[in-house]
C-alpha positions as CSV (number, residue, x, y, z in Angstrom):
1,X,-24.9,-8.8,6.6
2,X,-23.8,-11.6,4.1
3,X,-21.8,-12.1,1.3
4,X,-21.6,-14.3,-1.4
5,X,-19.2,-16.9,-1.5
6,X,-17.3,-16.4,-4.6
7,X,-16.5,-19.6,-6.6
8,X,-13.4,-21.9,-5.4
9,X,-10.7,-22.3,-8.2
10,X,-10.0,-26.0,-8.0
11,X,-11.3,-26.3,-12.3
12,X,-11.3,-22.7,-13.5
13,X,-7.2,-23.6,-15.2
14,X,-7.7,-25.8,-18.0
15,X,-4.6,-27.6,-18.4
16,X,-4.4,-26.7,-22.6
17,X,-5.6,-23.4,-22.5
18,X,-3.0,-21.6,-24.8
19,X,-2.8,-18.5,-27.4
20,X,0.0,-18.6,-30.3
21,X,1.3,-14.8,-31.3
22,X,3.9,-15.6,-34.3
23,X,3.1,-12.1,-36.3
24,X,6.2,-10.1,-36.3
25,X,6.8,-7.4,-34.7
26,X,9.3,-5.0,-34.7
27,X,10.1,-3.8,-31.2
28,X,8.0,-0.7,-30.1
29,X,9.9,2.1,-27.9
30,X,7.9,1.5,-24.9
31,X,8.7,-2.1,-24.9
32,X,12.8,-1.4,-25.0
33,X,12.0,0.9,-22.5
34,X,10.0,-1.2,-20.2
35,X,12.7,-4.0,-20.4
36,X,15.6,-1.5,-19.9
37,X,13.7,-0.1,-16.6
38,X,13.3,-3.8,-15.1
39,X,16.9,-3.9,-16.1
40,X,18.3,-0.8,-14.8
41,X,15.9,-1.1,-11.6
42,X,17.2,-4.5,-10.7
43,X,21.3,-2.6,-11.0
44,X,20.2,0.0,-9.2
45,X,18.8,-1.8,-6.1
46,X,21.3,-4.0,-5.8
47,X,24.0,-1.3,-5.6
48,X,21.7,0.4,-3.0
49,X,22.1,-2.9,-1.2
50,X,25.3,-2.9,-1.0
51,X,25.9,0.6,0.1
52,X,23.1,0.4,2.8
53,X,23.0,-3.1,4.5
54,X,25.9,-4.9,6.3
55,X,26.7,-8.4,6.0
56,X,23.9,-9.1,8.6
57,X,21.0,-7.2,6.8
58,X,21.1,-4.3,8.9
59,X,20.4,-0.8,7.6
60,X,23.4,1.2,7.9
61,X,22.1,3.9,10.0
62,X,21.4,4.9,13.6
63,X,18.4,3.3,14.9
64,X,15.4,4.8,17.2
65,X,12.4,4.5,18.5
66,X,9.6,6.9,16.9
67,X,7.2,7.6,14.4
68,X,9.1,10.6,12.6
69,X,12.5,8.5,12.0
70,X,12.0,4.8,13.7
71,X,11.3,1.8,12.9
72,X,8.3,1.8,10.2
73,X,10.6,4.3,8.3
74,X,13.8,1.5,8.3
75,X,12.1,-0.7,6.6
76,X,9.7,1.4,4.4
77,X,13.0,2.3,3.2
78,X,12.2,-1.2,0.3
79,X,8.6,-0.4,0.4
80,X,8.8,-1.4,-3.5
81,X,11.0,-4.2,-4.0
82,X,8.5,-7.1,-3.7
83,X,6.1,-5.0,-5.8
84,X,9.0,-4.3,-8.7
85,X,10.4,-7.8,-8.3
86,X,6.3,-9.5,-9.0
87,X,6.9,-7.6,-12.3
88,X,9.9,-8.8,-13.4
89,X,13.2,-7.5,-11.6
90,X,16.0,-10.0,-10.7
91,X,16.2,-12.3,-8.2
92,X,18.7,-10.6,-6.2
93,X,16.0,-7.7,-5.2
94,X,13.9,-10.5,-4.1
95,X,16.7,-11.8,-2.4
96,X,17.9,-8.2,-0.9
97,X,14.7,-7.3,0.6
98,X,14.0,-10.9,2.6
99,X,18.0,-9.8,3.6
100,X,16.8,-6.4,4.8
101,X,13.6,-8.2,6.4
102,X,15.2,-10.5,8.4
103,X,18.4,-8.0,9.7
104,X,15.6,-5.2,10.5
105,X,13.7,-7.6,12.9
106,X,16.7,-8.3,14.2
107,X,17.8,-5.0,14.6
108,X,15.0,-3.6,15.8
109,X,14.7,-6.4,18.1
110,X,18.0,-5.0,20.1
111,X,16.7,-1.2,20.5
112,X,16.1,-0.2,24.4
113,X,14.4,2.8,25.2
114,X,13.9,4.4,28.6
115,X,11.6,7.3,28.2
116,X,8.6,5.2,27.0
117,X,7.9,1.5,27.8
118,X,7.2,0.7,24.2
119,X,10.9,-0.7,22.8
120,X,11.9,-0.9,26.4
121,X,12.8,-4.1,25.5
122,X,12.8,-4.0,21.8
123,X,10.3,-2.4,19.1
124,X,9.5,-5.7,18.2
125,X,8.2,-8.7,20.1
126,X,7.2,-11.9,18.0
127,X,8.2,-10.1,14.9
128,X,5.4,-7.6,15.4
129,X,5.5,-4.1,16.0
130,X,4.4,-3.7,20.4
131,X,2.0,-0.7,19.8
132,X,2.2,2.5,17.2
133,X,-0.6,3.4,14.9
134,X,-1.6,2.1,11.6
135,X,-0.6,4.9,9.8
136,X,3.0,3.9,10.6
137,X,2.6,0.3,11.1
138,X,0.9,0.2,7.3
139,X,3.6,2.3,6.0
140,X,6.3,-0.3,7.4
141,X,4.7,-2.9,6.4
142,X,3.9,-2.1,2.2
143,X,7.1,-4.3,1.0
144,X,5.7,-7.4,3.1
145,X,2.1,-7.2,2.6
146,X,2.9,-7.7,-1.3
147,X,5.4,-10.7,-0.7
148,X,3.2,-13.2,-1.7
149,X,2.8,-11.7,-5.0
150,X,6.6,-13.0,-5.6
151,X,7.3,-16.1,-3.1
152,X,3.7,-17.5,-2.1
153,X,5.8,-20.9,-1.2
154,X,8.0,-19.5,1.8
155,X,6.7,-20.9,4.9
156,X,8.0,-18.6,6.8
157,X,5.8,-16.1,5.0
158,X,2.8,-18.3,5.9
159,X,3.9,-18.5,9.9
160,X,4.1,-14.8,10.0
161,X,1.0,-13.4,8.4
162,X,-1.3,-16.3,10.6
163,X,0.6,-14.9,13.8
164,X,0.1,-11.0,12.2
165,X,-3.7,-11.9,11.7
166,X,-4.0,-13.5,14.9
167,X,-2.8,-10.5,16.8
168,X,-6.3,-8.7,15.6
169,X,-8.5,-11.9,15.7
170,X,-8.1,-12.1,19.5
171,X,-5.8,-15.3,19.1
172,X,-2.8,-14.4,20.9
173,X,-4.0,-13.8,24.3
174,X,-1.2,-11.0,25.0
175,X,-3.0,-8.6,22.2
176,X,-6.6,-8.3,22.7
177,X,-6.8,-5.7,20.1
178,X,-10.3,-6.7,18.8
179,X,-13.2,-6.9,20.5
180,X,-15.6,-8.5,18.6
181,X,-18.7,-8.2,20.5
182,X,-18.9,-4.4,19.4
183,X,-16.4,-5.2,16.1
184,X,-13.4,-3.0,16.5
185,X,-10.1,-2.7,17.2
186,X,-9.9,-0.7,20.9
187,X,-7.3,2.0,20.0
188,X,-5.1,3.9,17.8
189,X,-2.8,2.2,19.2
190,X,-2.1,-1.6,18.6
191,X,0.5,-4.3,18.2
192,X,1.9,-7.0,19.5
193,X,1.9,-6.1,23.4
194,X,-2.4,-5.5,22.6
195,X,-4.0,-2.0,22.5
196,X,-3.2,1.5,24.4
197,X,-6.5,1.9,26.3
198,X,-4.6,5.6,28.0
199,X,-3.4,8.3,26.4
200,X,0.2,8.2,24.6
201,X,2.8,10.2,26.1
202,X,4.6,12.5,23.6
203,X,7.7,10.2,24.2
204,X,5.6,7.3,22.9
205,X,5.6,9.0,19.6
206,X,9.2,10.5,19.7
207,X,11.0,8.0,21.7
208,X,14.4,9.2,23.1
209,X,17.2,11.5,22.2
210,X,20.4,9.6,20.8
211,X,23.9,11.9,21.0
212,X,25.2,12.9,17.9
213,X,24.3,15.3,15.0
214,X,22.2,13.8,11.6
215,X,20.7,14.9,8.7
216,X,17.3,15.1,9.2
217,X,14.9,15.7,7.4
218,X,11.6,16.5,9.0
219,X,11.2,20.0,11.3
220,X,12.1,23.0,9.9
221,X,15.8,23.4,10.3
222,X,16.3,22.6,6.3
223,X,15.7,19.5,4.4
224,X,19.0,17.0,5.2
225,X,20.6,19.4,7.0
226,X,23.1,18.2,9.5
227,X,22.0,19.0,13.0
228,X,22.3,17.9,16.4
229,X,19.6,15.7,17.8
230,X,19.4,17.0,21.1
231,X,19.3,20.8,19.7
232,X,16.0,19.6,18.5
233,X,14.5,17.2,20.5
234,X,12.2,19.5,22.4
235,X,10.8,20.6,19.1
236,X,10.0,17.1,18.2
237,X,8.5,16.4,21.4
238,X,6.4,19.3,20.7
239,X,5.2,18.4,17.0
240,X,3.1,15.3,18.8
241,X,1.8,17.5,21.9
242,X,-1.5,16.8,20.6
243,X,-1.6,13.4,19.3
244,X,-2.4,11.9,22.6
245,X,-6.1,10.8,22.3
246,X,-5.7,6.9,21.7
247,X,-8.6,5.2,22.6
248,X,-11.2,3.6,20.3
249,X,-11.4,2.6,16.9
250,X,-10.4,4.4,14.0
251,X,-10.2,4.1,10.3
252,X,-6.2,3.6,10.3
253,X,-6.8,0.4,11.1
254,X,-8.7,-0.8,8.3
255,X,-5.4,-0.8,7.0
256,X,-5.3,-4.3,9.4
257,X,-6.9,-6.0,7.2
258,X,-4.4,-6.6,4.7
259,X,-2.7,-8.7,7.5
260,X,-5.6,-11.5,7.4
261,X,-6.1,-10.7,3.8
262,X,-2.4,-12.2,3.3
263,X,-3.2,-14.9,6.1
264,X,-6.4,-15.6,3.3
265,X,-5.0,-15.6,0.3
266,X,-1.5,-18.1,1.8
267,X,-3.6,-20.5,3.2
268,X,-7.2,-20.6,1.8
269,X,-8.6,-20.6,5.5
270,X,-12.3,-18.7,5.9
271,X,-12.1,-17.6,9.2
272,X,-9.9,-14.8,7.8
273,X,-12.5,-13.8,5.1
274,X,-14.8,-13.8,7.4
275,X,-13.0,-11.6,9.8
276,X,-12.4,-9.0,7.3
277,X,-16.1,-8.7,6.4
278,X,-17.2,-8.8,10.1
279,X,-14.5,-5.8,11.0
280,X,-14.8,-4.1,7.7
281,X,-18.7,-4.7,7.5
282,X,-19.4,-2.7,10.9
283,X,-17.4,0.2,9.7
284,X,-19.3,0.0,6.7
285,X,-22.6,0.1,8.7
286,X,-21.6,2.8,10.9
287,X,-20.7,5.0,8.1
288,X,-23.7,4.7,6.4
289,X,-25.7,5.4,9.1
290,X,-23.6,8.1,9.5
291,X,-24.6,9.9,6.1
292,X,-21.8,8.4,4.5
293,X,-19.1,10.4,6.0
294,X,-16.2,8.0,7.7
295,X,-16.1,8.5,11.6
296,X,-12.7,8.9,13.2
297,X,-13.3,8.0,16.3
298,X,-15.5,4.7,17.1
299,X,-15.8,4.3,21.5
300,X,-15.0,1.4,23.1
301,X,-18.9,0.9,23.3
302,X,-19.5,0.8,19.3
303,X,-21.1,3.8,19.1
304,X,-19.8,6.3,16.9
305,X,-17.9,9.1,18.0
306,X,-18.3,7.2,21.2
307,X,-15.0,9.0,22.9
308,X,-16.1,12.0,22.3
309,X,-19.7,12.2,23.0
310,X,-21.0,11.3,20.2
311,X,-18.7,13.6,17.5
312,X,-17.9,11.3,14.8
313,X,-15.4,13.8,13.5
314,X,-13.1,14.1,16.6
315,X,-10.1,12.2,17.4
316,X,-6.4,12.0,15.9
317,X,-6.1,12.1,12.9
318,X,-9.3,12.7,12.5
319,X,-11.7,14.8,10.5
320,X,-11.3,17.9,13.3
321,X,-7.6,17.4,13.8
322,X,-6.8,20.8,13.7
323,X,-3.5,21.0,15.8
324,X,-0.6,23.6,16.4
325,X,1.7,21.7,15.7
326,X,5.1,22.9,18.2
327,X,8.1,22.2,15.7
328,X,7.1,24.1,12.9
329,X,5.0,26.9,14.9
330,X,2.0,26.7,13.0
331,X,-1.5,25.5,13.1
332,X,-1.2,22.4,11.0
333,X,-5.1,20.0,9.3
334,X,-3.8,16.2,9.6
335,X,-6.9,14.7,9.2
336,X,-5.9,10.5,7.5
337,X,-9.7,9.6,7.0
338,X,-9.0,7.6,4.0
339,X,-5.4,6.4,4.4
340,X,-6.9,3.2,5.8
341,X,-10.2,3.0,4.7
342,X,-9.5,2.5,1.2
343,X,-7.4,-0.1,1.3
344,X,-9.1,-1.7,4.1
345,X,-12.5,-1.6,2.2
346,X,-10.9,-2.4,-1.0
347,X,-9.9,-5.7,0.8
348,X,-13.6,-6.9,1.0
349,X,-14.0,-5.8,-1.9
350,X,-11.2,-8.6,-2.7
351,X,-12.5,-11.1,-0.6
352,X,-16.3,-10.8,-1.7
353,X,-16.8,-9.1,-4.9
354,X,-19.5,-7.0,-3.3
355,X,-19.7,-3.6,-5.0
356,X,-21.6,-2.5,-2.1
357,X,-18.0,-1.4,-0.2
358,X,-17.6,0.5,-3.0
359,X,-20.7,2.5,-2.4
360,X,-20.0,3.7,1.1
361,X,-16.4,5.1,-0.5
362,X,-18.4,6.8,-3.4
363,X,-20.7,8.3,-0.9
364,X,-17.9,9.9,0.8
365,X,-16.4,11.4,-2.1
366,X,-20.0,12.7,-2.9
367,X,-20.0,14.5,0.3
368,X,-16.8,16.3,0.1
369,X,-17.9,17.1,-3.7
370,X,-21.2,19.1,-2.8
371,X,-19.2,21.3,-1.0
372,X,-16.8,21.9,-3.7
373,X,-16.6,25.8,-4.5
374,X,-14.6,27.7,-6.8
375,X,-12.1,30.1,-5.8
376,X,-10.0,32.2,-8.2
377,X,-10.6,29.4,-10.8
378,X,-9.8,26.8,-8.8
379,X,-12.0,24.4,-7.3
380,X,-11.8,23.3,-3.9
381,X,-13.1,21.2,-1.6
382,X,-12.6,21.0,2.4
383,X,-10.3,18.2,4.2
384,X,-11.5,19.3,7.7
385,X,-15.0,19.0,9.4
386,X,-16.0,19.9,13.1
387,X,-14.7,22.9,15.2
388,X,-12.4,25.2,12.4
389,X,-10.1,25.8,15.0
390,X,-9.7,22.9,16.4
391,X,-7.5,22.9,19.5
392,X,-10.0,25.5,20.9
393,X,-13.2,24.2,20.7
394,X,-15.8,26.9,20.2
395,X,-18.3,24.3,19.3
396,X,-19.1,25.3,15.8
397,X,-19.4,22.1,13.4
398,X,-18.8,23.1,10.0
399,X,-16.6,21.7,6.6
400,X,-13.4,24.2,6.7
401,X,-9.9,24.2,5.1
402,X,-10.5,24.2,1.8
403,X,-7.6,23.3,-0.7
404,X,-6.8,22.2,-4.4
405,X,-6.6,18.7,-2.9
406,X,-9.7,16.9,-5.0
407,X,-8.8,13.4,-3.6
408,X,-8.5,12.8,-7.6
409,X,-6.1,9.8,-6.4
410,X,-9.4,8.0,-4.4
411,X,-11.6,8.9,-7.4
412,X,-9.1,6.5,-9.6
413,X,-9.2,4.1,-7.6
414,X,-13.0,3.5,-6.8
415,X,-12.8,3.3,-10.8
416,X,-10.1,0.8,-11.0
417,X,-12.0,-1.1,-8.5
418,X,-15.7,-0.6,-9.8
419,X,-14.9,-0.5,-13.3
420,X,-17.9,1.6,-13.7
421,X,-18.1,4.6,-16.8
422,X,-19.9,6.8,-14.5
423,X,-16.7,6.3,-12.3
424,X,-14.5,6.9,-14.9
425,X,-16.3,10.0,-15.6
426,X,-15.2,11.7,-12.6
427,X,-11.8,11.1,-13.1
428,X,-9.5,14.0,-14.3
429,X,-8.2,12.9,-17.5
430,X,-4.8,13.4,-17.0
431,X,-1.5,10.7,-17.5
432,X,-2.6,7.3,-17.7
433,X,-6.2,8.5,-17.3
434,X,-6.0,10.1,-20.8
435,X,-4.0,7.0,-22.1
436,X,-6.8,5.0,-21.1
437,X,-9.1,7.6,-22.5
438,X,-7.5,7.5,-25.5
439,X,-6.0,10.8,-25.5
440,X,-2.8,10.7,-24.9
441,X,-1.1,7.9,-26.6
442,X,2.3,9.3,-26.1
443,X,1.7,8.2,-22.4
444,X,3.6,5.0,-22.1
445,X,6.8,6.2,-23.5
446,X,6.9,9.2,-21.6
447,X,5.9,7.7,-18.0
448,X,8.6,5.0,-18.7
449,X,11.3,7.4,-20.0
450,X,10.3,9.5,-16.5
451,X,10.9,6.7,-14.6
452,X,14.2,5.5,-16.3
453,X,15.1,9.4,-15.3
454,X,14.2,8.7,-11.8
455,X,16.4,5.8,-11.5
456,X,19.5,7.6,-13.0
457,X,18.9,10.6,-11.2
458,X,18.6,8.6,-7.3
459,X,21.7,5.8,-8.7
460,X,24.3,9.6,-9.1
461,X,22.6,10.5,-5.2
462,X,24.1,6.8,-4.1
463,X,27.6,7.4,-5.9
464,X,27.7,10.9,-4.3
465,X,25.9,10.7,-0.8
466,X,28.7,11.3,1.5
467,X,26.7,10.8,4.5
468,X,28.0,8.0,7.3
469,X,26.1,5.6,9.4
470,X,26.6,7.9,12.1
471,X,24.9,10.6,10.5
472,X,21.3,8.6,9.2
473,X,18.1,8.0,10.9
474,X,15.9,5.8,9.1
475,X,14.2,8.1,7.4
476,X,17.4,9.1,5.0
477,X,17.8,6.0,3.2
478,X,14.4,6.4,2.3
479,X,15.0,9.2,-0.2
480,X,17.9,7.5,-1.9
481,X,15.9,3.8,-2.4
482,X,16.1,3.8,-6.4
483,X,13.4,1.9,-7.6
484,X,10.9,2.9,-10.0
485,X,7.4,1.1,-9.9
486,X,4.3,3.7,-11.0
487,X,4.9,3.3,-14.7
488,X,5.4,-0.6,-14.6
489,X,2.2,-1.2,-12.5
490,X,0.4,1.1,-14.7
491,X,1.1,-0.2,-18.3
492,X,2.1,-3.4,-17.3
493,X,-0.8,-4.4,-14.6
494,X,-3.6,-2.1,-15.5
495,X,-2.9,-1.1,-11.5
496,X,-3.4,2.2,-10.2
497,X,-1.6,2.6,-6.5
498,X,-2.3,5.4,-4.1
499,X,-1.1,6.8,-0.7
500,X,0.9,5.1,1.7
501,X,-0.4,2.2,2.3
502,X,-1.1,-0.4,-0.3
503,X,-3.8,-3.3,-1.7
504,X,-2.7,-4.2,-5.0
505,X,-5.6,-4.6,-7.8
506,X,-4.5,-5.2,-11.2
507,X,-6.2,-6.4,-14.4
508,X,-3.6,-8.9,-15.0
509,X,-0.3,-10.1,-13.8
510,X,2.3,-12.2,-15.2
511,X,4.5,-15.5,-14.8
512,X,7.3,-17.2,-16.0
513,X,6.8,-20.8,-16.5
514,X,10.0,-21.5,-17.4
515,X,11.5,-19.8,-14.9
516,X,8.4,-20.6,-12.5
517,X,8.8,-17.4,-10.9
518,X,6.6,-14.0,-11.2
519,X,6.8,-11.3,-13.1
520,X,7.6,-10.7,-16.9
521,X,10.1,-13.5,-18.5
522,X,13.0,-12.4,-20.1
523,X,12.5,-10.5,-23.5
524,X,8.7,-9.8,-22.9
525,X,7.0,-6.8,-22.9
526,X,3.3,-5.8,-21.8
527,X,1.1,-2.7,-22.4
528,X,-2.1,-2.6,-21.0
529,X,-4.1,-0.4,-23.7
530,X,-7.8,-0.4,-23.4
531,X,-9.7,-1.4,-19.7
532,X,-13.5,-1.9,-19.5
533,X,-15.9,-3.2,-16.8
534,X,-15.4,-6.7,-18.7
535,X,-12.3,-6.6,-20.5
536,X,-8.7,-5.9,-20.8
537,X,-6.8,-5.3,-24.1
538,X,-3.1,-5.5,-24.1
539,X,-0.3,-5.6,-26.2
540,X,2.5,-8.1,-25.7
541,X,5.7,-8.4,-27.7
542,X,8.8,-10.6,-27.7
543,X,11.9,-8.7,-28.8
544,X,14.0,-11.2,-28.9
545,X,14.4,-12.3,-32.8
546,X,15.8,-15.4,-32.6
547,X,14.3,-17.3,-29.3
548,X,10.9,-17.6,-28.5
549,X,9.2,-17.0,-25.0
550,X,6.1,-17.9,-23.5
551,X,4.4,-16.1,-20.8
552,X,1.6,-16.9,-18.5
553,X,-1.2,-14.2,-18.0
554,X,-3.5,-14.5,-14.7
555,X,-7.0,-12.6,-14.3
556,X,-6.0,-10.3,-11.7
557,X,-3.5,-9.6,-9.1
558,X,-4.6,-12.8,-7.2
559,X,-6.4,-14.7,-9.4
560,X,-10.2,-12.9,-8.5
561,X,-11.3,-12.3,-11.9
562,X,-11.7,-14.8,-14.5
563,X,-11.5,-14.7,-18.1
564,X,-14.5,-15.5,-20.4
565,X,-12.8,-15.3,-24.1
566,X,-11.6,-16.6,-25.9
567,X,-10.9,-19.3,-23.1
568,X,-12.6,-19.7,-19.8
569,X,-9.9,-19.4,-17.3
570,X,-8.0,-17.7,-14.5
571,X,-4.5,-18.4,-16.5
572,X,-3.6,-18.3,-20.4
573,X,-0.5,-19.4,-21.6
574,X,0.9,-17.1,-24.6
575,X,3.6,-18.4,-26.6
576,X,5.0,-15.4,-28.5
577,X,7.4,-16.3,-31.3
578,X,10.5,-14.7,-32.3
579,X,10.2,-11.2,-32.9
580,X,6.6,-11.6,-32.7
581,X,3.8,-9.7,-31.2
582,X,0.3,-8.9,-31.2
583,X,-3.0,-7.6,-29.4
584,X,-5.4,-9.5,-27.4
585,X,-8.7,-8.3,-26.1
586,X,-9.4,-10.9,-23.2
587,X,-13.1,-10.3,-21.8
588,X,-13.1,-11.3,-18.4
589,X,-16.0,-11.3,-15.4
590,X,-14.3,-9.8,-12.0
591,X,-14.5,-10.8,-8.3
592,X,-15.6,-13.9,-10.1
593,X,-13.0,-16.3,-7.8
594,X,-11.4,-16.5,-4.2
595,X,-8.4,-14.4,-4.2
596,X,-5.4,-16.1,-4.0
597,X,-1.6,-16.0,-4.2
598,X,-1.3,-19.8,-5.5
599,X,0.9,-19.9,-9.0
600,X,-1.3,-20.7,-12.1
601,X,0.7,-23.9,-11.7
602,X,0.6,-24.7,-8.3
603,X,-3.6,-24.4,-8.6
604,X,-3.3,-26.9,-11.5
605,X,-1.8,-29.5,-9.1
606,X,-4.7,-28.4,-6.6
């Protein structure tokens, strides 16, 4: 399979391409609002830095090993900042998170464990995770995967996302975790120290008991209850009894791909495109052949469902992963078939503007959908396939758990990514949905009055949490982090972002040239009103009366699209006077360029 290589930005920029907005306007409510959020968020996170990280960067909690409160949950604890920062925020929460970064490696880097071999001697070696699972690598790894968005220029940045990258491309000879005779990544499990080709040991998810007594908040012994670990350990043990199957490929780590994606869009090199359609284009071909449903489980001999003789559906995490789970004393569905697809697809999307990815996710959603059913009103549609009862095979093969859950999320973003009215279509027309619809024009202000709420609401919890160091595992912080990004990325970006692990698309971001720095300048204010296959409208005001303020707006998140009118370019500059404001419909031709996280002024000096 090949792709078309996009066209290479080295002329796309005019130097004089420039719009002039000098019509007054008085300042609308949402744009006080959306400059009192940036404000408010950028107080608010640094007061959480002060409270939660020492003089060093570390997080001020107890560390351990494990995917329920380790280490993807320390740092996922800012899995927002860069993201709110590339919009505007301060420099201080660009500042706070590279703080929290560069402590947590450390940090992290000192952890011993006895009970499983995997932080023996640290969770980390060369700054990478040894082995855990996508799902909770991704998960850690949100805040950085977006850096580049805010500081494309840190070398350091650079140095790490090759090295990351290079860990799945077979260039660090310690990680084989690709094979790319059969194009896949050999097991669930994957890091720096290479893949798990056995089966993980319950301790290898859990890692071991520390003394003392903590508010936790996963089991079912009360949300942030204080309890003592070792009371509960055996239950925790017991919630992963059956999330021992490791071997062979599976869709988590799609989610990879935003590691060479980064290394692509920082240095410009192809061998990282091309590695991202070679992985992402067998996955692609194996789930077509496979009537368009996603396999979980690909063998260490390409085949699909090649663990399990043959049954695409099996594995963990996968489409049959029908467990009981031991802490809660239940049977519990976990089945994560697009938590790394999406993104992972949405990445060659990125890299080759080839709608064709977008087809195998449509096709996916079209088989869940012709099984939908009604059910006391409701529709429905099943999140399980295989054996219904899972941990006792009694070789039936049949859709089953059937739930309210429509995957609406998915829907909206195969639109935002396709553009396409017949995608839109089967979106529920709810929030910014309807705003975009034109139905709800109250949207804006209410979505950035929410958010403003959510920021008050989690700044009292930091004045009045009374919890100690002592008494944290990584996963607490995580509910007190106060920043406040949906609304923002919606109105601001025309960006819709979904699940827990993250590729940012957006119609248009936003830069400072003054300040030659990311993000909204100072007084400036953006709503994204209208979005078509080939255009954005938005609205931008200055509300500052007396100074005036220029603004720089780029064709997508990374510079993919390009706009056609009224100037041919990745980048226009907007010089808003005084008090002034106005409305721009900017037609523009997506996945026309390379991705990349270059400033507009920095591909000018190219």
């Amino acid at each position: 399979m090949k792709w078309p290589l996009l066209l290479l930005a080295a002329t796309s920029l005019p130097a004089q391409v420039s719009i002039t907005l000098d019509q007054p306007m008085p300042p609308p409510e949402w744009a006080l609002l959306e400059r009192e959020l940036l404000r408010a968020n950028s107080l608010a996170m640094d007061q959480f830095a002060a409270r939660y990280l020492d003089e060093r960067g570390y997080l001020l909690h107890t560390p351990r090993w494990g995917t329920l409160d380790g280490p993807d949950d320390a740092i996922e604890v800012f899995y927002n900042w860069t993201l709110v920062h590339a919009m505007g925020a301060s420099g201080s929460v660009l500042r706070n998170y590279k703080r929290a970064y560069e402590g947590h490696l450390r940090q992290y880097g000192e952890l011993r464990t006895t009970l499983t071999k995997l932080a023996e001697n640290g969770a980390y070696y060369k700054e990478f995770i040894t082995q855990s699972d996508f799902f909770h690598t991704g998960e850690g790894m949100r805040a950085l995967m977006l850096l580049a968005l805010s500081d494309p220029n840190d070398p350091l940045l650079t140095v790490r996302m090759k090295r990351f990258a290079g860990l799945y491309m077979n260039e660090d000879p310690e990680a084989p975790n690709y094979d790319p005779v059969h194009k896949i990544i050999k097991s669930l499990w994957t890091g720096s120290k290479g893949p798990m080709l056995r089966r993980a040991t319950t301790y290898d998810w859990v890692g071991d008991p520390v003394p003392g007594s903590f508010h936790l908040l996963h089991g079912p012994h009360g949300r942030g209850k204080l309890v003592n670990l070792n009371s509960v350990y055996e239950k925790m043990l017991a919630h992963c009894a059956d999330y021992l199957d490791s071997v062979g490929d599976h869709p988590l780590n799609l989610a990879s791909t935003g590691l060479a994606f980064n290394a692509y869009i920082l240095t410009g090199e192809k061998k990282y495109r091309d590695w991202i359609l070679e992985y992402v284009g067998a996955w692609k071909q194996r789930t077509d052949s496979n009537g368009g449903n996603i396999p979980t489980n690909i063998g260490l001999d390409g085949k699909v469902g090649g663990e399990y003789g043959g049954r695409w559906y099996k594995g963990t995490y996968g489409w049959n992963f029908t467990i009981y789970d031991g802490e809660i004393e239940q049977i519990a569905h976990r089945n994560t078939f697009s938590a790394g697809s999406w993104p992972g697809f949405a990445n060659a999307l990125l890299v080759s503007g080839d709608p064709g990815f977008l087809s195998t996710l449509r096709k996916q959603m079209n088989n869940l959908y012709a099984q939908k059913k009604t059910v006391n009103g409701h529709d429905m549609l099943p999140q399980m396939y295989g054996d219904p009862r899972g941990h006792k095979e009694t070789g039936r093969e049949v859709w089953y758990h059937w739930t309210t859950n429509l995957h609406t999320n998915r829907l909206g973003e195969i639109y935002m990514w396709s553009g396409d009215a017949a995608d839109f279509a089967r979106v529920p027309k709810t929030d910014w949905f309807a705003f975009l619809d034109g139905k709800d024009p109250n949207y804006p202000v209410r979505a950035l009055r929410q958010d403003l709420d959510f920021v008050r609401r989690k700044a009292k919890d930091l004045r009045e949490d009374d919890t100690t160091p002592d008494t944290r595992l990584a996963d607490y912080p995580m509910g007190l982090n106060p920043a406040a990004h949906n609304a923002l990325a919606n109105l601001t970006l025309g960006a819709y972002l979904s699940g827990n692990i993250w590729s940012l698309h957006a119609r248009l971001r936003y830069f400072d040239p003054v300040r030659r720095r990311a993000g909204l300048p100072e007084d400036v204010a953006a709503l994204i009103e209208r979005i078509s296959a080939d255009s954005v409208t938005v609205t931008l005001v200055n509300i500052n009366p007396v100074e005036p303020r220029d603004v720089i707006l780029q064709a997508g998140a990374y510079a993919e699209h390009q706009f056609t009118a009224p100037h041919n370019a990745r980048a226009i500059t907007v010089h808003l006077a005084p008090g002034a404001g106005g409305r721009l419909t900017l037609a523009m031709k997506r996945y026309a360029n390379q991705p990349t996280a270059a400033f507009p002024w920095d591909l000018l000096a190219r």
